[in-house]
C-alpha positions in Angstrom: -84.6 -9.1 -57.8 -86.9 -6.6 -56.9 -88.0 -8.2 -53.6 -84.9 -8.9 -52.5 -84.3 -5.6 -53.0 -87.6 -4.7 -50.8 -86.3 -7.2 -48.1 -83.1 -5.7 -47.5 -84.1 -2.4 -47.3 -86.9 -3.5 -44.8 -83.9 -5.4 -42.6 -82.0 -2.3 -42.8 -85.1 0.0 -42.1 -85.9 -2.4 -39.2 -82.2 -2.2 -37.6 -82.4 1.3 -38.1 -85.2 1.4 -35.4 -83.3 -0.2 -33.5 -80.6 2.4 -32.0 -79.5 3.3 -29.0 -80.5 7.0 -27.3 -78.6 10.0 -26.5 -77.2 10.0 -23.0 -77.9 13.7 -22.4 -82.1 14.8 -22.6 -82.8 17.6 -25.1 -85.3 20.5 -23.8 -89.1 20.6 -25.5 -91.4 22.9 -25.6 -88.9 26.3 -24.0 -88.1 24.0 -20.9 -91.5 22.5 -20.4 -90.2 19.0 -21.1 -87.1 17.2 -21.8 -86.6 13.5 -23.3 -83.4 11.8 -24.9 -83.9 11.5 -28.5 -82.2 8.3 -30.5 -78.5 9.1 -31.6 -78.7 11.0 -34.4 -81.7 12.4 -34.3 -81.8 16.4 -34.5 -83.9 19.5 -33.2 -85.1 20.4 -36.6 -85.3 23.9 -35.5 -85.3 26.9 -32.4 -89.4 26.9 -32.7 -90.3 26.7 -29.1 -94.0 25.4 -29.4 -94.2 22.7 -31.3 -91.1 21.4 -31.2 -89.8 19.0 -33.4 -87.0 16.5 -34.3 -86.5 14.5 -37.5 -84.2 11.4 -38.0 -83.0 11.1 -41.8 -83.5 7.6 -42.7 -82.2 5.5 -46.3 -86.1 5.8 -47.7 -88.2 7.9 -44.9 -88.1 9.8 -41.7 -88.7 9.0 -38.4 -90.1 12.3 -36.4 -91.4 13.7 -33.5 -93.0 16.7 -32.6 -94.1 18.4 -29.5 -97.1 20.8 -28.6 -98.7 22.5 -25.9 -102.3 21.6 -26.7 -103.4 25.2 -24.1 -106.2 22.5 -22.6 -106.4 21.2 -19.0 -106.7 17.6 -17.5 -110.2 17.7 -16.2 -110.9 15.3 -13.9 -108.8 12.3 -15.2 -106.2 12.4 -17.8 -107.1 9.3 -19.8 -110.9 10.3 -19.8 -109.7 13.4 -21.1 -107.8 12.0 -24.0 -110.7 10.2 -24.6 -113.0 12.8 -24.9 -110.5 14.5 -26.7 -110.2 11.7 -29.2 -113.5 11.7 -30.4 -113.9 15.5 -31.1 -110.9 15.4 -33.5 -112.8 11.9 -35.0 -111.1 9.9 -37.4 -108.6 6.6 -37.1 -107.8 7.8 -34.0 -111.4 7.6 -32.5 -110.3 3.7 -32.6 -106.7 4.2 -31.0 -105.4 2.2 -27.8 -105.7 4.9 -24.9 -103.4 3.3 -22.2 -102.1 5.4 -18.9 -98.4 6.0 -18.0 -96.2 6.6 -15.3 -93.0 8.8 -16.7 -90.6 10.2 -13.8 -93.8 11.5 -11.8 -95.6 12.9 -14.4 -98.6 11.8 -15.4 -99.0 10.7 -18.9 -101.4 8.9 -21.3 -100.0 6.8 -24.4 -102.3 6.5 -27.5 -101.5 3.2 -29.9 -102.9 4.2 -33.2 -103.7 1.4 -35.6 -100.4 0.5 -37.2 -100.6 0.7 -41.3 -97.5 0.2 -44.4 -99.2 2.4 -46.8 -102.0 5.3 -46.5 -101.1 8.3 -44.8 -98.1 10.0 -44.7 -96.8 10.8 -42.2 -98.2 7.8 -40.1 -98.1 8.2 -36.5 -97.3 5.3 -34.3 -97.3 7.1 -31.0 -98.8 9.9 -29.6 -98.2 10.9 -25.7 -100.6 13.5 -23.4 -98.4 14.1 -20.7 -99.6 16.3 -17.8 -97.9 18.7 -16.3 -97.5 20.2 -12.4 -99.7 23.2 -13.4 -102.6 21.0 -15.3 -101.9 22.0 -18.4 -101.6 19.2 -21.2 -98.8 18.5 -23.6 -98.7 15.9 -26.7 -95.4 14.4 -28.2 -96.2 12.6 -31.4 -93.9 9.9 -33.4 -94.4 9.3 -36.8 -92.8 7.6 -39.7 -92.8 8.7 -43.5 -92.1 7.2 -46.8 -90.6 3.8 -46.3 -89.9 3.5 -42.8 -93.4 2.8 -42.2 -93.1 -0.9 -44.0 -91.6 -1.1 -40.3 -94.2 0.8 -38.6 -94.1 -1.4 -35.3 -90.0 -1.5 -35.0 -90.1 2.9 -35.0 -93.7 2.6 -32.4 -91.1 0.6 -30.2 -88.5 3.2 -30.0 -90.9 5.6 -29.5 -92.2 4.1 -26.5 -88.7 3.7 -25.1 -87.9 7.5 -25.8 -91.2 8.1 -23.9 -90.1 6.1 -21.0 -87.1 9.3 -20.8 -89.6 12.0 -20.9 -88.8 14.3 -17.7 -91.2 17.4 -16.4 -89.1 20.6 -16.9 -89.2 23.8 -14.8 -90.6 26.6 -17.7 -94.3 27.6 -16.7 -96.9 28.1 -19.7 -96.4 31.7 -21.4 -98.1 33.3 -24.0 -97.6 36.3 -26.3 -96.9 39.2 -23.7 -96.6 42.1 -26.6 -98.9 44.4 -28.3 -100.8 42.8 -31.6 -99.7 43.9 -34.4 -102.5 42.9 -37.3 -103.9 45.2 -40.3 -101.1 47.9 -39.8 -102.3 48.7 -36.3 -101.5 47.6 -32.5 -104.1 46.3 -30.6 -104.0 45.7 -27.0 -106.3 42.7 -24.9 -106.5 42.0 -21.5 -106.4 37.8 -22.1 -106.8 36.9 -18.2 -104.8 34.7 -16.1 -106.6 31.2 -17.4 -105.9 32.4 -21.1 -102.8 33.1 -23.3 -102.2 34.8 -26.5 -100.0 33.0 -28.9 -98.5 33.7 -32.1 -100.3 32.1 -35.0 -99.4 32.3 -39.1 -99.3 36.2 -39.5 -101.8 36.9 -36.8 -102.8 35.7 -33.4 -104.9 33.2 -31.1 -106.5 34.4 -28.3 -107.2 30.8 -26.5 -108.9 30.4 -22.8 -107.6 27.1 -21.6 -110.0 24.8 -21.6 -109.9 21.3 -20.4 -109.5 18.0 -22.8 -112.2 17.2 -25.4 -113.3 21.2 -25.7 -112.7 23.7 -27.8 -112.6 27.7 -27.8 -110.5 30.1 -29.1 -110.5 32.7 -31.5 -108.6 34.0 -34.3 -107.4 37.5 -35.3 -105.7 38.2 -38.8 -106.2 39.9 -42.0 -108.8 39.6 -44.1 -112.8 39.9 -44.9 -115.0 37.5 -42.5 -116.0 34.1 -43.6 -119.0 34.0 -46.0 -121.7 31.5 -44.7 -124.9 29.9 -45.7 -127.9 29.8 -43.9 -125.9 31.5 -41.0 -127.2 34.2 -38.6 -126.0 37.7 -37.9 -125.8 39.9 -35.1 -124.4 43.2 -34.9 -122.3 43.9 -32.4 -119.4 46.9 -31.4 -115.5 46.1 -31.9 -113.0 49.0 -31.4 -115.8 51.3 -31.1 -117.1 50.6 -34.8 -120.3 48.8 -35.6 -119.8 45.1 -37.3 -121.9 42.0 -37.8 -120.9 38.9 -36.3 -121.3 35.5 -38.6 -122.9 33.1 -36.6 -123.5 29.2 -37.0 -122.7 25.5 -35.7 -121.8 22.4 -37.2 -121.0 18.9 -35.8 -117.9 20.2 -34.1 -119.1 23.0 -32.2 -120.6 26.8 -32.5 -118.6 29.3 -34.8 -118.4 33.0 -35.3 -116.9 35.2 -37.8 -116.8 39.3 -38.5 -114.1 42.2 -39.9 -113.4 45.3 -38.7 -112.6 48.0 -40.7 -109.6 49.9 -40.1 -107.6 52.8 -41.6 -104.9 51.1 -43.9 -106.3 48.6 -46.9 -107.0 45.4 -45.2 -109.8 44.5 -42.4 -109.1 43.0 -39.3 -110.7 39.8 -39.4 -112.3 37.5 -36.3 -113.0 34.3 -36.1 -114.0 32.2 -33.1 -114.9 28.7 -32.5 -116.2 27.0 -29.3 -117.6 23.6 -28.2 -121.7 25.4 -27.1 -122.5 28.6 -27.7 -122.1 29.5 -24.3 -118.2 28.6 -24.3 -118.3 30.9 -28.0 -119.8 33.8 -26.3 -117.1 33.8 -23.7 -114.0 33.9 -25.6 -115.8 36.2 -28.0 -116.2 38.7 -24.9 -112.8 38.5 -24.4 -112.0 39.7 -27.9 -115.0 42.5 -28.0 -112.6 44.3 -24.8 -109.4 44.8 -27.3 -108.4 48.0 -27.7 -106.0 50.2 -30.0 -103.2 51.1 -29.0 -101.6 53.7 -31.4 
């Protein structure tokens, strides 16, 4: 009894992948993209970046979600993805990498290997998509609870939703605003290769870099990170002496410091980068802000 029970809801998981897609293209990203999702599937919510949409299945969800990834192509998309693959490292390291032609854009779909059980949510399809201006965007598909016993039947759709995607007309913005962290307003001067975006209850301050590096930094609330066998420097942040935090790892060069301000909590830093030269950079960046009140 109970695997017939297991087979049906597999048939009815599979025809649910199955279905037909929205006529009219919904808008990703604040206009940056469009695609038509499957009928019934919703926006989840008015978040600009990322973007997602979630499809409310009998044991599962099928979901996509969409990000600006503030990198550049480089010299070739799918050597970019690439490169870009192995710096985040794990099952994707072993994904298919395969280029795509969407509507004149120029895209790159990764084929991760398809698995029932593990993690959740499981992608099955992940699209860099490049847009008129260089920057790169990723759409991912994935599938939770048990619509992944049908794993290829919802990487199928996905690739015929990809098929839709169209290039939109919105150009890349960032935060334009004064920072507010730590009960003050700070002000930084970001640069027309680099944005300022939004980020928990603080801000990223992110150069855009292109595929397979890394380098942006951090600013919240909060003492800096506490190291091992890391090295400090002091340095001068809105005109008060501080110690930068200093060391690398396998993924790159890092830095962390506080500075202390009027109310009760520090304004924290931290900074990551692919070298040390590329840390440096963005950290220089950050070392020009300013108060503004």
């Amino acid at each position: 009894m109970r695997v017939l029970l297991v087979l049906c809801l597999l048939i009815t998981t599979r025809a649910q992948a199955d279905r037909a897609l929205e006529k009219a293209p919904v808008s990703l990203l604040g206009g940056r993209l469009a695609l038509r999702l499957p009928v019934g599937m919703e926006l989840a919510s008015a978040q600009v970046d990322p973007t997602s949409a979630e499809l409310e299945l009998h044991d599962g969800r099928f979901v996509m979600t969409a990000y600006e990834t503030y990198q550049r192509v480089g010299t070739e998309l799918r050597a970019g993805v690439l490169a870009e693959l192995r710096r985040q490292g794990g099952s994707l390291a072993h994904a298919r990498v395969i280029r795509a032609e969407l509507a004149g854009l120029s895209a790159v779909t990764v084929h991760p290997p398809l698995r029932r059980a593990g993690a959740d949510p499981n992608l099955v399809l992940a699209v860099y998509v490049a847009s008129s201006d260089d920057t790169v965007q990723v759409i991912g598909f994935y599938v939770t609870g048990g619509a992944r016993e049908a794993a290829s039947e919802w990487a199928a759709l996905a690739e015929r939703i990809t098929q839709t995607i169209t290039a939109g007309t919105a150009e890349l913005r960032g935060y334009a605003g004064l920072l507010s962290v730590a009960g003050r307003r700070l002000r930084i001067a970001c640069g027309a290769d680099c944005v300022v975006l939004r980020s928990g209850s603080g801000y990223q301050v992110r150069p855009l870099v292109r595929l397979g590096r890394t380098q942006l930094c951090t600013l919240d609330e909060g003492p800096a990170i506490a190291r091992p066998r890391a090295v400090h420097r002091p340095a001068q942040l809105l005109g008060k002496p501080v110690v930068w935090t200093e060391w690398r790892d396998i993924h790159g060069a890092h830095a962390s410091t506080s500075v202390p301000l009027d109310g009760p909590d520090d304004l924290r830093i931290a900074c990551d980068a692919t070298t040390r030269g590329e840390l440096d950079a963005v950290r220089a960046v950050v070392e020009t802000m300013t108060l503004d009140d």
